[in-house]
N, C-alpha and C positions, 0 to 999 in steps of 0.2 A: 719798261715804260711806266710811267706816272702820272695818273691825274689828279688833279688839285681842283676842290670844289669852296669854295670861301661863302660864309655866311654870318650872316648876324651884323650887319649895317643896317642903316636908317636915320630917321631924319629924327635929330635930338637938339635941343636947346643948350648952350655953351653953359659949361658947370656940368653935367652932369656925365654919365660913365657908360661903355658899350664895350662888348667884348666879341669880337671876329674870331671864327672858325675857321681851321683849313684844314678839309677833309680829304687824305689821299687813299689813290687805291693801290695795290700789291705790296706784294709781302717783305719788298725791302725797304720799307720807310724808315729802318733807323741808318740804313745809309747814306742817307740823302740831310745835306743842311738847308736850311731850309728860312727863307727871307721875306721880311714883306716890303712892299713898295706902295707909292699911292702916287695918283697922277692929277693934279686940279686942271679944271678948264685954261687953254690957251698954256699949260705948262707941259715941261718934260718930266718925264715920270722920276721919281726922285726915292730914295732909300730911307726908311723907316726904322726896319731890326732886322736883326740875323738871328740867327742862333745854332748851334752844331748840333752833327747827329745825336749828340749823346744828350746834349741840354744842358750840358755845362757850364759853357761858354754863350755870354750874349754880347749884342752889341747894339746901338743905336744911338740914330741923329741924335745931336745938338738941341734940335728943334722939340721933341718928343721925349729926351731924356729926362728920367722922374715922375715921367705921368703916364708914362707907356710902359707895358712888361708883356713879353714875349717868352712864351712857355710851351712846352711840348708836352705829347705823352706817348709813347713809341707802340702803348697795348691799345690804343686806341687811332693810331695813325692819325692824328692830327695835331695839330699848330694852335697856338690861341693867341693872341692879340689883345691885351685889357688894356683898355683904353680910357681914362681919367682926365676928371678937369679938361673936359674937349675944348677946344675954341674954334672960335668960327673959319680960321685960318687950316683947322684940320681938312674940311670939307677936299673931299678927292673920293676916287675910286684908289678902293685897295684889292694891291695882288697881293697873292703869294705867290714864291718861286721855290723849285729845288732843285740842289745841284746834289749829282752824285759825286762822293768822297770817300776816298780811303782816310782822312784825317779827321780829328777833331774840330775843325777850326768852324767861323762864320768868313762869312760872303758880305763881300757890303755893296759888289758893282754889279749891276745891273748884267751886266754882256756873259758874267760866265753861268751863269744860271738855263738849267735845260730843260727844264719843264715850271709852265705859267700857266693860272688857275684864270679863270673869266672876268673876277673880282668883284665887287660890292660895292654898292656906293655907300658914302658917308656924308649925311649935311648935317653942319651946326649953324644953328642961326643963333644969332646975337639978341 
């Protein structure tokens, strides 16, 4: 089992930069790939970045691509999220997710992911 502890949100003026934490516990975190998600008011929670157990491989939205890097560190069991040129459009609560893998790859759908962290809020104001 796995838990995932996210941090490092808050409420930041659009232009500027945040970086999210996702702290997990036990000793097989480089098995696990590992995703963030973010949910705005009145919306469905929607995909962010992936990344594989090793960090080799990333992936992410359309939306966030260029301004967003999702980065791991396997000795430290956690995830990071830098987060640039935010706009006010960011504002959600973000998860993290992990799935247990035997492959390299990333995850980008929501449903196969088996352990979710409590999340962070994030607000940009304009």
């Amino acid at each position: 089992q796995v838990q995932l502890v996210e941090s490092g949100g808050g409420l930041v003026q659009a232009g500027v930069s945040l970086r999210l934490s996702c702290a997990a516990s036990g000793r097989t975190f480089s098995s696990y790939a590992i995703g963030w998600f973010r949910q705005a008011p009145g919306k469905e929670r929607e995909f962010v970045a992936a990344i594989s157990r090793s960090g080799g491989s990333t992936y992410y939205a359309d939306s966030v691509k260029g301004r967003f890097t999702i980065s791991r560190d396997n000795d430290r069991n956690t995830v990071y999220l830098q987060m640039n040129s935010l706009k006010p459009e960011d504002t959600a609560v973000y998860s993290c997710a992990a799935k247990f893998t035997l492959f390299n790859n990333y995850y980008t759908r929501r449903e196969v992911y088996d352990y979710w962290g409590q999340g962070t809020q994030v607000t940009v104001s304009s």
